[in-house]
Structures are given as structure tokens and as C-alpha cells.
C-alpha positions, 0 to 999 in steps of 0.5 A: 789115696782114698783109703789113706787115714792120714790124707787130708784129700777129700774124696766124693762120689756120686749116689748111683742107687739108694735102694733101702736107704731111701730116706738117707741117700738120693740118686744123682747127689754127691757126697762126701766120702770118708777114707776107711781102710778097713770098711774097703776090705768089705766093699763098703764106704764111709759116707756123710748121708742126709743126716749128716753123719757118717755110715757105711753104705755098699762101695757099689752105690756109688762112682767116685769122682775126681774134681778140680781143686777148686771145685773140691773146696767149694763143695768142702765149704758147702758141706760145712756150712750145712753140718754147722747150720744143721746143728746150730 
């Protein structure tokens, strides 16, 4: 369940809309998504945007996805491997 804090799922969705966060979010990528109980309660999700951490963007700016686990871990890797590059 995505709002379960205790999952170790991992959750993504794809950008559908980036309208006033143009330098944060592109269209058509996905991203990693953060469960948070209490930010779904205001239509909203806890994104890893472009910089790398985590914000609030609204729940409709994006399509959750479901993924082969194979490919879920794939993208977990990859996700990673960037936060580790960027900030090292």
C-alpha cells in the first residue's frame, strides 16, 4: 500500500504535468515516490524531483505505475546511483 510507512515497496509514477515546477519536474520521467499518509489526506505525494529530494507535488501530476519487480529494482539501483553521484 503506498501510504504504508512501514512498506519497503517501492512506488513510481510517471510526470503527466510539471506546470509551476518546471525546473523540478519533466513530463513523461518517472519518479520515485515516497509513501506519506498524511500528505495523501491533501491530494498530494512525496516526490524525489531533479534535485534529488524529496517535496510535495499535487497527487494529480502524476499516474502511479506498477512495475515488474525486476524492473522496480532496476530503477531503485539507478536512482541510487545518481543521489550517490550527485552528491559525491
Amino acid at each position: 500500500m503506498l501510504n504504508d510507512p512501514n512498506t519497503t515497496e517501492q512506488h513510481f509514477a510517471i510526470c503527466l504535468c510539471n506546470k509551476n515546477y518546471l525546473a523540478s519536474l519533466e513530463v513523461r520521467k518517472i519518479y520515485q515516490i515516497l509513501p506519506d499518509q498524511e500528505t495523501a489526506k491533501h491530494h498530494q505525494l512525496r516526490v524525489i524531483d531533479e534535485s534529488g529530494e524529496d517535496y510535495l507535488y499535487p497527487d494529480d501530476y502524476f499516474a502511479m505505475i506498477l512495475l515488474p519487480k525486476k524492473v522496480t529494482m532496476m530503477l531503485q539501483s539507478a536512482f541510487s546511483s545518481d543521489a550517490h553521484t550527485k552528491y559525491n
